[in-house]
N, C-alpha and C positions, 0 to 999 in steps of 0.2 A: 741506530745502526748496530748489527750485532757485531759479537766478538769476533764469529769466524771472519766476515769478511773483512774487518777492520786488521784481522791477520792475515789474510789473503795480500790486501794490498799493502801492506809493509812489506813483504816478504816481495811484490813485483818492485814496489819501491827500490827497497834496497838493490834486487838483482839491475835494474835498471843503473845505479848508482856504482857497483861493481862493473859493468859493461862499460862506463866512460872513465872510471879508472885503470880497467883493462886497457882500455883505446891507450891511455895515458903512459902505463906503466911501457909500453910497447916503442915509448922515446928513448928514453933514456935511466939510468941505472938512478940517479940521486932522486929521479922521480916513482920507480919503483920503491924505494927504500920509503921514501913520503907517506903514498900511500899503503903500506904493509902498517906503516905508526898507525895512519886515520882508521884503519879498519882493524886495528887489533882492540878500538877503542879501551886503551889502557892510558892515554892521556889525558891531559884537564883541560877543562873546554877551552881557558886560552889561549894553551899550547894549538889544542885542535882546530878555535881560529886563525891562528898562524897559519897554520898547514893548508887550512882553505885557503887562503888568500892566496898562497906560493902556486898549490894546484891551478887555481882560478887564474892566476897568471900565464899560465902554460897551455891552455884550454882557446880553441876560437871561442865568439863568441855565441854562437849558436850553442856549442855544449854547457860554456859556461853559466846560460840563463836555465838550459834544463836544469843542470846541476843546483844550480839554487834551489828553484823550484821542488826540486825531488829533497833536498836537503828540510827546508820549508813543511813539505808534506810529513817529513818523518815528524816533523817538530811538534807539529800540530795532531799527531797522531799522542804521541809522550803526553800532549798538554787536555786531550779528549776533544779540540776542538776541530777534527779531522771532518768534513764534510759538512760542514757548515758553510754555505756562501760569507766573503768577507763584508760583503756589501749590505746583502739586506739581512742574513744571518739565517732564513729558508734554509734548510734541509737540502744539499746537493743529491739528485738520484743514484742510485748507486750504476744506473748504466754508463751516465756518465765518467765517475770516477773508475769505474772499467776501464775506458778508452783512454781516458786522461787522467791517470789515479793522482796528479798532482795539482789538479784543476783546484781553483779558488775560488770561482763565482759559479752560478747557476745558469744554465742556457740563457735566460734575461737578462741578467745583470751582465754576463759575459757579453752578449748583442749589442747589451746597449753603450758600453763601452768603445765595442768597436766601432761605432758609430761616430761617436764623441770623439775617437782620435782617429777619424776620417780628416 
């Protein structure tokens, strides 16, 4: 996977990640003040799991599984293991991670899952 798009999709990452902190910050004032910390990233990952957590509480839970997810993607981006299926470890295509830039499995392995917790 090259550089540019593994920069492409951090950068949707991240915008996708400021959009559910925007939703967020639009409640209330202690929860804007939260997220201005999490995104000035000048705190220690502790701290910064703290803050996840507070956020994560404040969140239905449809955003909050994004929010991992999208959290997760950066992670694996930092670690170079961004687009690797977790499952069989295949090369995720990059059209995929287009449409789902936080996707974990491959069209197959993702299938076959869904199956499995039919």
């Amino acid at each position: 996977m090259n550089q540019a798009f593994l920069d492409e999709m951090q950068k949707r990452l991240l915008d996708q990640r400021k959009t559910i902190y925007d939703s967020l910050a639009g409640q209330s004032e202690d929860l804007r003040n939260l997220i201005k910390t999490v995104e000035s990233g000048d705190e220690a990952d502790v701290a910064a799991d703290a803050i996840d957590r507070t956020l994560l509480t404040a969140l239905g839970t449809q955003d909050q599984n994004r929010l991992m997810q999208i959290n997760n993607a950066l992670e694996r981006i930092k670690q170079n293991k961004y687009g690797r299926c977790v499952r069989c470890g295949k090369e995720i295509p990059e059209e995929r991670l287009e449409v789902l830039p936080y996707a974990l499995m491959c069209v197959t392995c993702a299938t076959a899952e869904e199956r499995r917790n039919r």
